[in-house]
C-alpha positions as CSV (number, residue, x, y, z in Angstrom):
1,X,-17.2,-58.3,-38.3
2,X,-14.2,-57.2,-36.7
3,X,-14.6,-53.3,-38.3
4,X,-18.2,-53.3,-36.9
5,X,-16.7,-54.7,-33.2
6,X,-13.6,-51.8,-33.6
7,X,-16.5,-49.0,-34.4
8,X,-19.2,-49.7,-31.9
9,X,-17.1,-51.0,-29.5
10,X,-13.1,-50.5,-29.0
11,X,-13.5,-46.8,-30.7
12,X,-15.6,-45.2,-28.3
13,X,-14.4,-46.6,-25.4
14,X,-10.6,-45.5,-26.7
15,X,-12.1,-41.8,-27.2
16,X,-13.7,-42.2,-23.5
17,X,-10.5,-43.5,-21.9
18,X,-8.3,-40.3,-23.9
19,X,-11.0,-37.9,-22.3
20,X,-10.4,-39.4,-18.8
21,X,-6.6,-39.2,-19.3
22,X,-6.8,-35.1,-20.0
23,X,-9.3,-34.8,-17.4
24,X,-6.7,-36.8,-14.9
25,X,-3.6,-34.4,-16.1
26,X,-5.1,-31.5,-16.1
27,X,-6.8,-31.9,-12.0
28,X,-3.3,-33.2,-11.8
29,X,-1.7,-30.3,-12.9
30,X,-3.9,-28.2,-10.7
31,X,-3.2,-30.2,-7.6
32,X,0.6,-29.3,-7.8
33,X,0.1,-25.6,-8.8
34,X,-2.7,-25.4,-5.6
35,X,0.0,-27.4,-3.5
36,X,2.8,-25.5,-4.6
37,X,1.1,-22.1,-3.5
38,X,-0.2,-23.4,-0.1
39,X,3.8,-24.2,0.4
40,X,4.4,-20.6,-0.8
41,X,2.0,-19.2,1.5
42,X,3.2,-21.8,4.8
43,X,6.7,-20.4,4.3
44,X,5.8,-16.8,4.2
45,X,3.9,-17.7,7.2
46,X,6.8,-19.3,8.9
47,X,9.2,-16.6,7.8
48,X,7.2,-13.7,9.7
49,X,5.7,-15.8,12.2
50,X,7.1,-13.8,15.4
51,X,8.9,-11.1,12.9
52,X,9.5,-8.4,15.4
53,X,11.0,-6.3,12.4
54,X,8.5,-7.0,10.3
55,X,6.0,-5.9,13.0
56,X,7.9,-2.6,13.5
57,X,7.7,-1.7,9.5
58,X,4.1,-2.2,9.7
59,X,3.7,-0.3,12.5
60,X,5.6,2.5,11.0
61,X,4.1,2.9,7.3
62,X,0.4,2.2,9.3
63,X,0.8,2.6,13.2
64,X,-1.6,0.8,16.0
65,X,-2.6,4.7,17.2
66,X,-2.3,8.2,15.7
67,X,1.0,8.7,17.0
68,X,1.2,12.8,16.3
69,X,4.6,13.6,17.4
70,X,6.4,11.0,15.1
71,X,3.9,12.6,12.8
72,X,5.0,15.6,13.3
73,X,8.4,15.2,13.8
74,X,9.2,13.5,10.5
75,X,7.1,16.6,8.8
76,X,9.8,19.1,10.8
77,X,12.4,17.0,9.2
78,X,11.3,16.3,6.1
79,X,11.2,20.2,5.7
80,X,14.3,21.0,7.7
81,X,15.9,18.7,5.3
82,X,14.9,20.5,1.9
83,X,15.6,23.9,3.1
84,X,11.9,24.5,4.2
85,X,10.7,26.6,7.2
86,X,7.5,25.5,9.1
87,X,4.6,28.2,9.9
88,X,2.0,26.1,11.8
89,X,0.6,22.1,12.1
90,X,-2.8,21.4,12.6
91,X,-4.3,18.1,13.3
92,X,-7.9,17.3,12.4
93,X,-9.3,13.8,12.9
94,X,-11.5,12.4,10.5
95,X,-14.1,9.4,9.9
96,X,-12.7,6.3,9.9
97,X,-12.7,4.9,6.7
98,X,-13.6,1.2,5.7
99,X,-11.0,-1.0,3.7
100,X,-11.8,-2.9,0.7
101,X,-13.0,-6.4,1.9
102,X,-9.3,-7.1,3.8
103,X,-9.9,-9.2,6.9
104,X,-7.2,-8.4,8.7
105,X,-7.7,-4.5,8.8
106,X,-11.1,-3.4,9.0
107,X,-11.1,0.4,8.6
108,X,-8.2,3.0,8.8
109,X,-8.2,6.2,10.9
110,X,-7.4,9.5,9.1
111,X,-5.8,12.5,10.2
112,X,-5.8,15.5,8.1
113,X,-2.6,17.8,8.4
114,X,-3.0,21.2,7.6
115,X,1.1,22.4,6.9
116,X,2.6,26.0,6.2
117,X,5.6,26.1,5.2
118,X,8.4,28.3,3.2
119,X,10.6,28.3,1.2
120,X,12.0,27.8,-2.7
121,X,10.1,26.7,-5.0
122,X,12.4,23.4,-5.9
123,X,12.6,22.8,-1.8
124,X,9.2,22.3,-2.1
125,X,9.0,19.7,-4.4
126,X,12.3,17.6,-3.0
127,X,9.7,18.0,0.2
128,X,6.7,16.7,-1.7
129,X,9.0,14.0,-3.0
130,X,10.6,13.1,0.1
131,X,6.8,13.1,1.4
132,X,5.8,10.7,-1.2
133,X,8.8,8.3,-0.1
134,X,8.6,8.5,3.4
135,X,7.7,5.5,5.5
136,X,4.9,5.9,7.1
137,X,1.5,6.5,4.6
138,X,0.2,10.0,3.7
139,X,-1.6,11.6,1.2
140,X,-1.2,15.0,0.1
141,X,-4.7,16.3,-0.9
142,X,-4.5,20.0,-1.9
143,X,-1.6,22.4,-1.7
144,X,-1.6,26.2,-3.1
145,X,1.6,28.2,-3.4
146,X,1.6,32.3,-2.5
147,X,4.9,34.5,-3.4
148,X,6.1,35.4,-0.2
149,X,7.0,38.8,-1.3
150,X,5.8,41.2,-4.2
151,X,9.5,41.0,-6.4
152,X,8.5,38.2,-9.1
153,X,12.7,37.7,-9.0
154,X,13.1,36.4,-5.8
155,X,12.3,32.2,-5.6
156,X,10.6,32.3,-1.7
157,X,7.2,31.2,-1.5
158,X,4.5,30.3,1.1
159,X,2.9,26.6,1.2
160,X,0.0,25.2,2.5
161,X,-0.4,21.6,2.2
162,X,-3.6,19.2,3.4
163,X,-1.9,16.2,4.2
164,X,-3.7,12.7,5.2
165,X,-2.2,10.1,7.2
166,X,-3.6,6.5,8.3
167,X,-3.6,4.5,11.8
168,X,-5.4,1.4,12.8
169,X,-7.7,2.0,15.5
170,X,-7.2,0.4,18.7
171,X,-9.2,-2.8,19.1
C-alpha cells in the first residue's frame, strides 16, 4: 500500500515540484541578466547624458550639416602631411541614403569628393591610410594612378580619388 501511495501519488508530484524549481531558476536567472543590462544601459545613459564631448566626437566622425571646408581642409592636410600636392576638389551631392532600421538616425547625406593629387607612390598610400583613420567618416570608392612623367625611374604619379563622406541632414 505504501509503494502504490509513493507511485501514484508522492512521485509525480516530486517530479512536478523539481520542474517548477528549474522553471523558477531559470526566469530567475533571466531576471538578473535583464536587470543587470538595463543598469548597464541607465549608466551609459547617465554617463553621456549632457556629454558635450561626446557630442562634439559625434559631430566630427558624422556632422549635423555638410560642413565642406573642414572637409576640405582635413583633405589639404591629410595630403600636405604625406608629401602630396593637391590639383583640384570637387564636391558632388548625392541621394540621401536610408540607415538600417536605427531610430535615432534616419538617413545619411553623401558627398562625393572627386580629389587630384601628386605625388610618390608610398605618399599616397600613408594618404589613403591616414584617410582610412581620420575622424570624420569617408569612403574611398575608386582611385586610378597615372605616371606623371614618361621615365618609368622616377616615383611621381598623378591621383584621382572618389571619396564619400556622411552628414545628418538638418531636421
Amino acid at each position: 500500500m505504501a509503494i502504490a501511495f509513493y507511485i501514484f501519488f508522492v512521485r509525480p508530484s516530486y517530479t512536478s515540484i523539481l520542474e517548477l524549481r528549474g522553471t523558477i531558476a531559470s526566469k530567475d536567472n533571466f531576471y538578473t541578466e535583464q536587470s543587470q543590462a538595463i543598469k548597464k544601459v541607465k549608466d551609459l545613459i547617465t554617463k553621456y547624458k549632457g556629454s558635450t564631448k561626446f557630442q562634439e566626437t559625434l559631430s566630427l566622425s558624422f556632422p549635423i550639416k555638410e560642413n565642406l571646408s573642414l572637409v576640405f581642409s582635413q583633405l589639404k592636410a591629410l595630403a600636405s602631411i604625406n608629401g602630396l600636392n593637391v590639383g583640384s576638389f570637387t564636391v558632388k551631392p548625392l541621394a540621401f541614403k536610408p540607415l538600417a532600421k536605427n531610430k535615432l538616425v534616419k538617413e545619411a547625406g553623401v558627398l562625393e569628393l572627386g580629389i587630384k593629387l601628386s605625388g610618390s607612390y608610398a605618399s599616397f598610400k600613408d594618404f589613403l591610410a591616414g584617410l582610412e583613420n581620420n575622424i570624420r567618416l569617408m569612403d574611398v570608392q575608386s582611385f586610378t594612378i597615372e605616371r606623371a612623367t614618361a621615365n618609368p625611374n622616377t616615383d611621381f604619379f598623378n591621383f584621382n580619388l572618389t571619396v564619400q563622406t556622411y552628414y545628418q541632414p538638418e531636421k
